[in-house]
C-alpha positions in Angstrom: -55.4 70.3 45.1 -58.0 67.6 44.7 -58.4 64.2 46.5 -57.9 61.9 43.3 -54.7 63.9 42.3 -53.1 63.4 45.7 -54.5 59.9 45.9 -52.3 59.5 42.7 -49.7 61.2 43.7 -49.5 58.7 46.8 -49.3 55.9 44.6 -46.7 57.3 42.6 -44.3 57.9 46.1 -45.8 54.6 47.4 -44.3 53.2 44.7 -41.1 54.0 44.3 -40.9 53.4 47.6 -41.4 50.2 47.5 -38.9 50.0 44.1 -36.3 51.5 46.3 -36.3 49.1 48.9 -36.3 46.3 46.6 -33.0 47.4 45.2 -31.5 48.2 48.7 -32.7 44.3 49.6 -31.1 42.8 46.5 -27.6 44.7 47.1 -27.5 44.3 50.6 -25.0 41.6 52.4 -22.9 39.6 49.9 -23.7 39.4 46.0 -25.0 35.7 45.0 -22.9 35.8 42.2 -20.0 37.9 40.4 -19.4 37.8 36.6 -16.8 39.4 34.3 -19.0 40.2 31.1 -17.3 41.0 27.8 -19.5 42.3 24.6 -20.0 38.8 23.7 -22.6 38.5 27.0 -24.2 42.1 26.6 -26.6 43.5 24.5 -29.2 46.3 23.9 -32.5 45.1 24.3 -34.2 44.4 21.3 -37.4 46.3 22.6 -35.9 49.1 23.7 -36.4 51.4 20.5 -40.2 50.7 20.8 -40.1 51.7 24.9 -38.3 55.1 24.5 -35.5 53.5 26.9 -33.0 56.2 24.7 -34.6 58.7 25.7 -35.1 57.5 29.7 -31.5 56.2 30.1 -29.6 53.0 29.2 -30.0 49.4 29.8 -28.4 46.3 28.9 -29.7 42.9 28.4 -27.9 39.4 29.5 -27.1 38.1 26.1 -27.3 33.9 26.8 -27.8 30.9 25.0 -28.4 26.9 25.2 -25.7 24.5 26.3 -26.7 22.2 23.7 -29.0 22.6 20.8 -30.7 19.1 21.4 -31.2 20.0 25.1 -29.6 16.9 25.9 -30.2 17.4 29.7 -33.9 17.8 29.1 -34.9 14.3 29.6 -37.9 12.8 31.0 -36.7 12.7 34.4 -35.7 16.0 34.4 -38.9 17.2 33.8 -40.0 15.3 36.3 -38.2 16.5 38.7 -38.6 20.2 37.5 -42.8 19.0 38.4 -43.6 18.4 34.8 -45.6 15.4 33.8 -44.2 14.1 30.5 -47.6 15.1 28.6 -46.9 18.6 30.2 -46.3 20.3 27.1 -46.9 23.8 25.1 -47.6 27.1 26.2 -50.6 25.8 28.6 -47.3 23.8 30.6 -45.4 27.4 32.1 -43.6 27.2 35.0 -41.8 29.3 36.6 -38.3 27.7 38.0 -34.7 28.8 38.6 -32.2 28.8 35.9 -28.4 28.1 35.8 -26.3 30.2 33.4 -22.5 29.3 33.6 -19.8 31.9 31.6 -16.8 30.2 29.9 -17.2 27.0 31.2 -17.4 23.5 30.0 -20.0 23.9 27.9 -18.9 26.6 26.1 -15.9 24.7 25.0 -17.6 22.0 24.2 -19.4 24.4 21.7 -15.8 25.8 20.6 -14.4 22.3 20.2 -17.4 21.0 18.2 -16.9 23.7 15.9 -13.1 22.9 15.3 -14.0 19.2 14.8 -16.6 20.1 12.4 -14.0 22.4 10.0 -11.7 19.9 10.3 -14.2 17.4 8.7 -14.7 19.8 6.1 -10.7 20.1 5.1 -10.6 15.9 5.3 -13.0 16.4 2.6 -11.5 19.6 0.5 -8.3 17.3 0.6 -10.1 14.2 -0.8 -11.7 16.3 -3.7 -10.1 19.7 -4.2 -12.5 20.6 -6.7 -15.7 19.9 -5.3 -17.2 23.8 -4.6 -19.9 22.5 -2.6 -17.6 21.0 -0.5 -15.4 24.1 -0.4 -18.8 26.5 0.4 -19.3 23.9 3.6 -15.3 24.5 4.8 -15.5 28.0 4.2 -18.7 28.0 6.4 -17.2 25.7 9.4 -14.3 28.2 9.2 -16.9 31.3 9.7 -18.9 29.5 12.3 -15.5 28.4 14.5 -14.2 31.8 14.0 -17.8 33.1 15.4 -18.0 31.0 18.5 -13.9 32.1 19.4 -14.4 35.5 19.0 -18.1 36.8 19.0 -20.2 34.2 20.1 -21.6 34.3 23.8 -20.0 32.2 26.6 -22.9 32.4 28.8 -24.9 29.1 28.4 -27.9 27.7 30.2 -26.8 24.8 32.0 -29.3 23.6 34.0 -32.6 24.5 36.4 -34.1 23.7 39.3 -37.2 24.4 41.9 -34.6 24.7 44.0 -31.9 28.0 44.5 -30.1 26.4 47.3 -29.8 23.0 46.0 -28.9 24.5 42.6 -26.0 26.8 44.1 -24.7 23.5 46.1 -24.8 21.8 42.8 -23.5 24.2 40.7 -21.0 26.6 43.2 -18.4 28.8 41.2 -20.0 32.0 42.4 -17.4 33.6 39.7 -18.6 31.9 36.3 -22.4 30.7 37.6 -25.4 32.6 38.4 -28.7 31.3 39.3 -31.5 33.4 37.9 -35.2 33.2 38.2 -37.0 32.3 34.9 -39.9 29.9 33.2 -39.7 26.9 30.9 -41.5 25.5 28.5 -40.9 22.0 27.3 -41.6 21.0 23.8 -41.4 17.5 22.3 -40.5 16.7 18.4 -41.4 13.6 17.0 -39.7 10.3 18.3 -36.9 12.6 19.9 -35.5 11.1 22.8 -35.0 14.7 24.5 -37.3 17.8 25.1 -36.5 20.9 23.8 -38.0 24.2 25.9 -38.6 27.8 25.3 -36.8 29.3 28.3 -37.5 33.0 29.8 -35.4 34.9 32.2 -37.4 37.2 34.7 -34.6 39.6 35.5 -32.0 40.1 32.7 -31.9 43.9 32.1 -29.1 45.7 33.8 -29.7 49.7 34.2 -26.3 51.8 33.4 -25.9 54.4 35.4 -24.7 57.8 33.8 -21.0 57.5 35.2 -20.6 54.4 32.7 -23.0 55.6 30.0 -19.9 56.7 27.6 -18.8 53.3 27.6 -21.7 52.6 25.2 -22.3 55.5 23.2 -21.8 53.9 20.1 -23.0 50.8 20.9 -27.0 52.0 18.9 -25.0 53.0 15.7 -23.5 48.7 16.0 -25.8 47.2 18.1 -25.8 43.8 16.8 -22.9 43.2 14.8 -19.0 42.8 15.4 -18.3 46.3 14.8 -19.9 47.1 18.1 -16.7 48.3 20.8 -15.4 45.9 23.2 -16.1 46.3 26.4 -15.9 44.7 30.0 -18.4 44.6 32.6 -18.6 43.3 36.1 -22.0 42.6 37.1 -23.1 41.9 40.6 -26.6 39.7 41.5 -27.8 40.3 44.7 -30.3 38.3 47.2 -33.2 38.8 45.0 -30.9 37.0 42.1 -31.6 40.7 40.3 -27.9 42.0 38.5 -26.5 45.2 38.7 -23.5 46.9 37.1 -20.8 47.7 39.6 -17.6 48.2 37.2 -16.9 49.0 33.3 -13.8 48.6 31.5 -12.4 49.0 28.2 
């Protein structure tokens, strides 16, 4: 055998190696953070048609969302403190930060709760005129959109971020419902809007299945997107390196 093709063939061992121990690291001592996952917070990457990742084995993909569409905790002095300068802003203005993501919490009601006050807006206003179809189209709608935030909607919402992991897990220390996870940001400002909006990243949201849980899933490709798809509970771990992995599936 050559010299390149065992050069390469070091690499390769070399490595996975250094894969392995990664993993080991990031399960070793006590997970950072626990969640109980439904379908709602799950999802099968969007890419992984185009990476052959059917044909490889099975992953998963953190299925999150904002707190609040107007990012109303993206302020000026937050980006400040996240080392921003306010004319820090576009694609040229990355950074790379920690993120908070927090499952059925406040802010999810809130989201559930502004959706209720919304329909009931829309019936004040069937009531007042009955015959109005636009204004039965728009209380129809509200009834959709609160019935998609109770029951398919995900609960996992981006809450907050930080430079900080420590300080962020002090602030925010319900190692059950929030998970601190490493990502980038990048702030965007509208207008005369008194709050930034961001385009927000997550470094390490793919979970691998392993074969044991694989059947769980195995018709989750034919209803991938769509409330068809079976319901399913997961409990995922994330370990010192704030990477997840699945350690529990139920029906």
């Amino acid at each position: 055998m050559n010299r390149p093709l065992w050069l390469g063939l070091g690499l390769i061992l070399a490595s996975n190696a250094i894969a392995l121990a990664g993993v080991w690291y990031n399960r070793s001592g006590e997970p950072q953070a626990q969640l109980q996952l439904s379908e709602r917070e799950i999802q099968l990457p969007y890419d992984s048609w185009l990476r052959g990742e059917e044909n490889s084995g099975l992953r998963l993909q953190l299925a999150w969302r904002e707190a609040d569409a107007t990012w109303s905790w993206l302020d000026e002095a937050k980006l400040r403190e996240l080392g921003f300068a306010p004319s820090d802003l576009g694609r040229s203005a990355e950074r790379p930060l920690w993120l908070v993501l927090e499952l059925d919490g406040p802010s999810y009601r809130k989201q559930v709760e502004r959706a209720r006050v919304a329909l009931a807006s829309a019936q004040a206003a069937v009531a007042v005129q009955p015959k109005d179809e636009t204004l039965r189209q728009q209380r129809d709608q509200r009834r959709l959109e609160l019935r998609h935030e109770q029951r398919q909607a995900t609960r996992l919402l981006l809450v907050d971020a930080g430079l900080d992991a420590e300080a962020l897990r002090q602030a925010w220390p319900d190692r059950q419902r929030q998970v601190i996870l490493a990502g980038r940001l990048t702030p965007y400002r509208y207008g005369d809007m008194p709050h930034y909006s961001a385009s927000v990243a997550l470094e390490s949201d793919r979970i691998s299945v392993p074969k044991r849980y694989r059947e769980a899933f195995a018709e989750w490709r034919l209803h991938a997107y769509d409330e068809k798809r079976p319901k399913v509970q997961v409990e995922v771990a994330f370990g010192r390196r704030h990477e997840p992995w699945l350690i529990g599936v139920g029906q």
